[in-house]
N, C-alpha and C positions, 0 to 999 in steps of 0.2 A: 689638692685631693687629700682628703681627710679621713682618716682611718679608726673614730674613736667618737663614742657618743659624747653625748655632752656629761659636763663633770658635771653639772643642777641633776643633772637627773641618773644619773651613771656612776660619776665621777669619770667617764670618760668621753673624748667629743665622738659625733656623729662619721660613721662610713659616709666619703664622698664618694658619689658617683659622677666618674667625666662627662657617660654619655648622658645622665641626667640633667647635669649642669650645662654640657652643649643642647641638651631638648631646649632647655630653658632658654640659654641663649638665641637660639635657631627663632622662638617663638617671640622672643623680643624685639627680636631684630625686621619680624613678620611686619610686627605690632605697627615699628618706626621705619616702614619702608617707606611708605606714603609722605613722609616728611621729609627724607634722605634723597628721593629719589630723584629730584629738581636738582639736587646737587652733588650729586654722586658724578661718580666720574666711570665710564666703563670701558672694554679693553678699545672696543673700537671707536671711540670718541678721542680714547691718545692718540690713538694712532692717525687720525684726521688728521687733528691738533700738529702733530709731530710732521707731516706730508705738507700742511698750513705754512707752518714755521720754517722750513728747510729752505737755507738759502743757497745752499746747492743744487738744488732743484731749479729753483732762479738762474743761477750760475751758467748751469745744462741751458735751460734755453733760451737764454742770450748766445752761448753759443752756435746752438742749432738755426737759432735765425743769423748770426755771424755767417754759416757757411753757404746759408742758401743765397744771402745778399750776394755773398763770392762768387758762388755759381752762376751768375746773372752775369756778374763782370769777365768773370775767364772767359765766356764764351763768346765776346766781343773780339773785334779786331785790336789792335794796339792806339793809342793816338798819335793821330799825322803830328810829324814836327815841322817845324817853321822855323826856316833858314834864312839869316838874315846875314849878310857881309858885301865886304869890298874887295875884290881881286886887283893884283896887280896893280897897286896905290904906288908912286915914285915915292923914293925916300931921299934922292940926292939930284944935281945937275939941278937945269933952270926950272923944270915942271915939277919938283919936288914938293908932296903935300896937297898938289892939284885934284881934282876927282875928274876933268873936263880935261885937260889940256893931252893928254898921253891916249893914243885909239887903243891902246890896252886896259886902261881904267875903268870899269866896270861896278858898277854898287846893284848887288844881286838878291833877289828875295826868290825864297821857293818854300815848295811842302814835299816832303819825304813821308812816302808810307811802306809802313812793312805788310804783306799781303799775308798773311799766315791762314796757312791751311784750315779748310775750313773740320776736317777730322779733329786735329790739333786744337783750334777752341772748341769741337764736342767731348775730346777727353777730359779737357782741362773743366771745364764743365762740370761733366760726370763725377771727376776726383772731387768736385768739392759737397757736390751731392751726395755721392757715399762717406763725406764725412759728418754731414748732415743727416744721414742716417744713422748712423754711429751714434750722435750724440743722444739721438732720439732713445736708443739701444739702453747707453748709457744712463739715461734720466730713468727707463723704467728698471735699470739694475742698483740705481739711487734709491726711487720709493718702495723696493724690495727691502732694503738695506735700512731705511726708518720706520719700514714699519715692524719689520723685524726689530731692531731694536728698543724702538718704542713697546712692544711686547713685552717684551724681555723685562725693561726695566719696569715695566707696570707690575708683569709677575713675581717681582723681586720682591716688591715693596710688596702685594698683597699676600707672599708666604711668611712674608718679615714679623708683617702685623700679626699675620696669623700662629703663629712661634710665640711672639711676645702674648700674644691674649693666653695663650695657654700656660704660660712661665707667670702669668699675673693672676690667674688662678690659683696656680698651684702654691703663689709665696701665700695667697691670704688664705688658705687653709693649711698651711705651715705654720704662719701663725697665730691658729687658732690651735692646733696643734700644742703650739709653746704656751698659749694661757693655758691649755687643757691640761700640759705637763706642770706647769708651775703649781695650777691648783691642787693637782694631786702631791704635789712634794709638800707642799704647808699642809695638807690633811694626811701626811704619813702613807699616802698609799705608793708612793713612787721615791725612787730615787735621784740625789744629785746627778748621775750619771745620764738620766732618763730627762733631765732639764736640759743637760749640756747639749746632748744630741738632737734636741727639738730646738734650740738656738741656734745651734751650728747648721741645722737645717734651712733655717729662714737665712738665715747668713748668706748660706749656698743659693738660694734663691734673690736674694736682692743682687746679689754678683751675675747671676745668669740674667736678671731683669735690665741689668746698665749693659750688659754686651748687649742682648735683644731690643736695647733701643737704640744704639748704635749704629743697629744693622736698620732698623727703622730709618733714623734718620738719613743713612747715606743710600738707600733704595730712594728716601724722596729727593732726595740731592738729583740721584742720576735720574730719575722721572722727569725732573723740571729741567733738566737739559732739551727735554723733548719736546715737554707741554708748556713749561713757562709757571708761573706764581699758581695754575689749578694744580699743583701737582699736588699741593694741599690737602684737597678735597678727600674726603670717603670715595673710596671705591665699590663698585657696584659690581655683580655680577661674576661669578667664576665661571671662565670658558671651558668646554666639554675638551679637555686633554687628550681624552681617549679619540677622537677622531680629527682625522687630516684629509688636502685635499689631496696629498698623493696615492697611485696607486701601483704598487710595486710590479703586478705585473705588467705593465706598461710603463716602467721606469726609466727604459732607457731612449724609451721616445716622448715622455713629457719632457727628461732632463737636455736632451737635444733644444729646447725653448728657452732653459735657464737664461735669466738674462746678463749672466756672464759670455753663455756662451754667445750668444745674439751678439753681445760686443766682439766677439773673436769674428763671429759668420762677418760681423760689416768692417771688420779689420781687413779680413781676406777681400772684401769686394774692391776696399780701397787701396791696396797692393796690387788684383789684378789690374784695375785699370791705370795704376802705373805703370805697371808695364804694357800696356795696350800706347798709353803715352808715349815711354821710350820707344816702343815700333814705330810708332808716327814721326819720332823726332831721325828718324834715319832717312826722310826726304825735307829736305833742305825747303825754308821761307823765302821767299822773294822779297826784294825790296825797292819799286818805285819813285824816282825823283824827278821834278818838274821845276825846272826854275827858269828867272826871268832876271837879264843882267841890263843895265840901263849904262849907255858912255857919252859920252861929249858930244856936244851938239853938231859938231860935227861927221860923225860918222851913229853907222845903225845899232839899236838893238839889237838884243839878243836872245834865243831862248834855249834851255838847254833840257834833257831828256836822259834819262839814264836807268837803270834795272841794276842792281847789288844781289847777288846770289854768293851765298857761304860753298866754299870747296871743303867739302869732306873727304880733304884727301887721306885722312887715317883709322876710316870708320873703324874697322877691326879692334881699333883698341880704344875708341871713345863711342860712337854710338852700338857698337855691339856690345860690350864690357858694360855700361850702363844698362842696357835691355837684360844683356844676363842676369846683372846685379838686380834688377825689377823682381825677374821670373824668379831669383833666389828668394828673395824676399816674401815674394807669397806665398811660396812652398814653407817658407818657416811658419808665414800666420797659419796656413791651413793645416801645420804640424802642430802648433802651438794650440790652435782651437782643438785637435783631435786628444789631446794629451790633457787640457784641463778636462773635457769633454769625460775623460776616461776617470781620473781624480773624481768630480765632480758624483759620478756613479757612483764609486767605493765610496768615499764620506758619504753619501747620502742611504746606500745600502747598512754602514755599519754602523748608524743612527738611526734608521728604522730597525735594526735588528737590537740596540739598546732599549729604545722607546718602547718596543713591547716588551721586553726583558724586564722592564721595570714596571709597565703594567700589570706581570705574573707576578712579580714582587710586592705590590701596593694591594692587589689582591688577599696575597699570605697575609700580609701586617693587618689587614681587616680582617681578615677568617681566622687567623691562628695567634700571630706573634702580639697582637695587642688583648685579644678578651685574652689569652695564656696569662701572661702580663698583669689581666686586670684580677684573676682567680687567682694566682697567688698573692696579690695584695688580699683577697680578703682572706685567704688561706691561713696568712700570716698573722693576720689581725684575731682570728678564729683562735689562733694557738694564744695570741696576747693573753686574749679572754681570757682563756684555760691556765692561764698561767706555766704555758710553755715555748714563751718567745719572747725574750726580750721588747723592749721598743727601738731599742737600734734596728734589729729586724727589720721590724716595720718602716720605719724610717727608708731603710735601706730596699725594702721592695719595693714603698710609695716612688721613688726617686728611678728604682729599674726601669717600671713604670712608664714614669717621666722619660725617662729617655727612650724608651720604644717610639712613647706615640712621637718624642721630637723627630727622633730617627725617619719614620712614616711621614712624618710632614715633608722633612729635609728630604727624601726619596721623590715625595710629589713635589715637591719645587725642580729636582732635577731632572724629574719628568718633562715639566712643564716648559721650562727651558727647549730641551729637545724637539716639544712639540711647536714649540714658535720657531724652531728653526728651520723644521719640516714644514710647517703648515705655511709658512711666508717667504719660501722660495721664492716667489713668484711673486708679484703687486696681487694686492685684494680685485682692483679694478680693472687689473690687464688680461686678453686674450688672448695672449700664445698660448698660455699653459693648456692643452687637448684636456676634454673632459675625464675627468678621472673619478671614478667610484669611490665613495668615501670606506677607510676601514670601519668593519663594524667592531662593536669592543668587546666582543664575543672573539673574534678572529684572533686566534693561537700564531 
C-alpha cells in the first residue's frame, strides 16, 4: 500500500488504495474463474476426498462386520466333542497289552454335547450386536472427526494464502515506495534518513513474506494429509462462517445425538446386556454324553449315557459378585455418557458464545478499526504533503495499517476455525442430528 504519487510526475509515488487493489483483484479473479474452476479445489470436495481416503473409516467396518459375523456364532450351541479311548487296557500278568482278552477291556467312542441355554446364546448374541452397533456409532463419530478436520486444515491453507497475498502487496508498493524515496534523495527533495526507512520497510516486508509462506506451505503439508497430492490445487470458494447447523436453543437435545455420545448410549447398551448375561449365567448348562464301548468277542457291548451339571455351590461370591460387577459396570458407562454429555454442552455453549463474539468483532474491523486505520494513512500522507510529517510517519501508519487489516484476517481465520468445529459436529451426511434452524448473521 503506497502512500506517495509518482516522483515523473510529483516527485512523489501514488496513494494506494487496498480496497481498490482488492476491487481489482476481486475482478480478476471473476475474469479467471471459468479456467480455475475445473481445478479448484472446494471446502466440500476435501472433505469427500478426506472421508475417500480414511482408512479408519475401513478399519470401523471391518469391525462392524467382525461383530455381526460373532453374532451369528454366539448364538449357536457349542460343538459336540468326540470321544475317542480305551478303558481298562492290562498292563501286566498274561493278558497284558490285549484289547480282547480281559471282559473289562473296552475301546469306546462317543459325542459329548453341552446344551446351553437357549437365553444364554440370545445374550451372547445381543453383546456382540451391541458392539456392532457401537462400531457403527463409532465410524459416524470418525467421519465427523475428517471432516472436521479436513475443514480445518483447508481453512488454514486459504487464510494463509490470504495473509500472504496481502503481505505481497504491500512489499511491492514498499518498494515502489523506496524507488520513490531514492528518486527524491538524488533530486535533493528527501533525506538519507527518508531512504533508510523506506528500505528498512521493504526489509520488514520480505521478513513477513518468508514467514507467510511458511505458513503457506505447512497449511498445504497438513491439507495433503487429507486429500493426498490435490492439496496442491487453487482453492475455490469461501464458506458463509457466519451460519451453522446448530441451533442453541435446542442445544441440548441435538447435542444428546453427538456422536460421541451415541458411542457412550451403545457403550451402556453393551454393559446392560452384560449383565442381563451374568443373570443368565446364575443357572447352570447341562452337559449330555452318549457313548459306545466295544470288548472281546467274547462277551457284550456296551453303551453308556450320562448328563454333567456344574454345582454352583458358592454362587454368592462367584455368580452374584460377577452380576454385581456387570450392573456396576453400566452404571459407570451411563455415568460416564451423562458427564461427557454435560462437557460436551459447555464446550459447545462456550464456542457459540466465542463465534459470535468474534463475528461483533469482524464486524467493528470492517466498520471502524480498518477505514479508522485507512484515514490516518492518508491523514498522515496529507500532512507529508504539507510538510508536516515526516515519512517515517507514513511509513509507520502504512504498516499500523498492515497490521489491522492482518489482525482482521487472523480474527476471520479464528472465526473460521470455530465455525468448522460447530458446524461439523455431526457428519454432513448423517441423520441423528434433529433439525436445527440455521443462525441468521444478523442474530446478536
Amino acid at each position: 500500500m503506497s502512500f506517495f504519487f509518482s516522483a515523473r510526475r510529483h516527485g512523489r509515488a501514488p496513494l494506494f488504495s487496498l480496497t481498490g487493489y482488492l476491487a481489482v483483484l476481486a475482478t480478476a479473479l471473476t475474469l479467471a474463474a471459468p479456467a480455475l474452476a475445473a481445478d479448484a479445489l472446494s471446502l466440500a470436495e476435501a472433505q469427500r476426498l478426506a472421508i475417500e481416503r480414511s482408512r479408519q473409516i475401513t478399519a470401523q467396518d471391518a469391525a462392524v462386520t467382525a461383530s455381526r459375523e460373532m453374532a451369528v456364532a454366539a448364538g449357536r450351541l457349542p460343538d459336540p466333542v468326540l470321544k475317542i479311548g480305551v478303558d481298562n487296557l492290562p498292563v501286566s500278568g498274561p493278558d497284558r497289552g490285549s484289547f480282547t482278552a480281559d471282559f473289562m477291556t473296552m475301546r469306546r467312542i462317543g459325542v459329548m454335547q453341552e446344551i446351553t441355554r437357549s437365553d444364554k446364546r440370545s445374550f451372547r448374541a445381543e453383546r456382540y450386536q451391541r458392539e456392532a452397533d457401537k462400531g457403527l456409532a463409532e465410524k459416524d463419530k470418525t467421519i465427523a472427526n475428517v471432516e472436521r478436520a479436513a475443514a480445518i486444515a483447508w481453512l488454514d491453507r486459504y487464510y494463509a494464502e490470504a495473509m500472504a497475498s496481502v503481505i505481497a502487496s504491500q512489499r511491492e508498493e514498499a518498494q515502489r515506495e523506496r524507488e520513490a524515496a531514492d528518486a527524491a534523495y538524488r533530486a535533493g527533495r528527501a533525506s538519507q534518513a527518508d531512504v533508510l526507512s523506506a528500505r528498512a520497510a521493504v526489509a520488514q516486508f520480505d521478513d513477513r513474506m518468508d514467514d507467510a509462506a511458511r505458513r503457506v506451505r505447512s497449511a498445504k503439508i497438513s491439507l495433503a494429509r487429507w486429500v493426498g497430492d490435490i492439496a496442491d490445487q487453487p482453492l475455490s470458494g469461501q464458506p458463509a462462517i457466519d451460519t451453522i447447523r446448530l441451533d442453541p436453543a435446542s442445544l441440548d437435545t441435538q447435542l444428546a445425538h453427538h456422536p460421541e455420545i451415541a458411542v457412550l448410549n451403545k457403550q451402556v447398551d453393551v454393559a446392560a446386556t452384560e449383565a442381563k448375561l451374568a443373570e443368565a449365567n446364575k443357572k447352570s448348562d447341562w452337559t449330555v454324553e452318549v457313548g459306545y464301548a466295544q470288548r472281546g468277542p467274547g462277551y457284550s457291548d456296551m453303551i453308556s449315557f450320562g448328563v454333567s451339571v456344574p454345582l454352583q455351590w458358592d454362587q454368592k461370591n462367584r455368580q452374584d459378585r460377577e452380576l454385581a460387577a456387570k450392573l456396576v459396570t453400566a452404571e459407570q458407562a451411563r455415568a460416564e455418557r451423562d458427564e461427557m454429555l454435560r462437557a460436551h454442552t459447555a464446550q459447545t455453549r462456550v464456542m457459540l458464545t466465542e463465534w459470535q463474539t468474534n463475528r461483533e468483532r469482524l464486524a467493528r474491523y470492517s466498520r471502524e478499526l480498518i477505514p479508522l486505520a485507512q484515514e490516518r494513512s492518508v491523514a498522515t500522507l496529507a500532512a507529508y504533503r504539507g510538510g508536516k510529517a515526516m515519512l517515517a510517519e507514513v511509513l509507520a501508519a502504512r504498516r499500523s495499517e498492515l497490521d489491522v487489516r492482518l489482525s482482521g484476517l487472523q480474527l476471520e481465520a479464528d472465526t473460521a476455525r470455530l465455525w468448522a468445529e460447530l458446524n461439523f459436529l455431526f457428519p454432513t451426511s448423517h441423520g441423528a442430528m434433529p433439525a436445527a434452524a440455521a443462525i441468521s448473521r444478523n442474530m446478536k
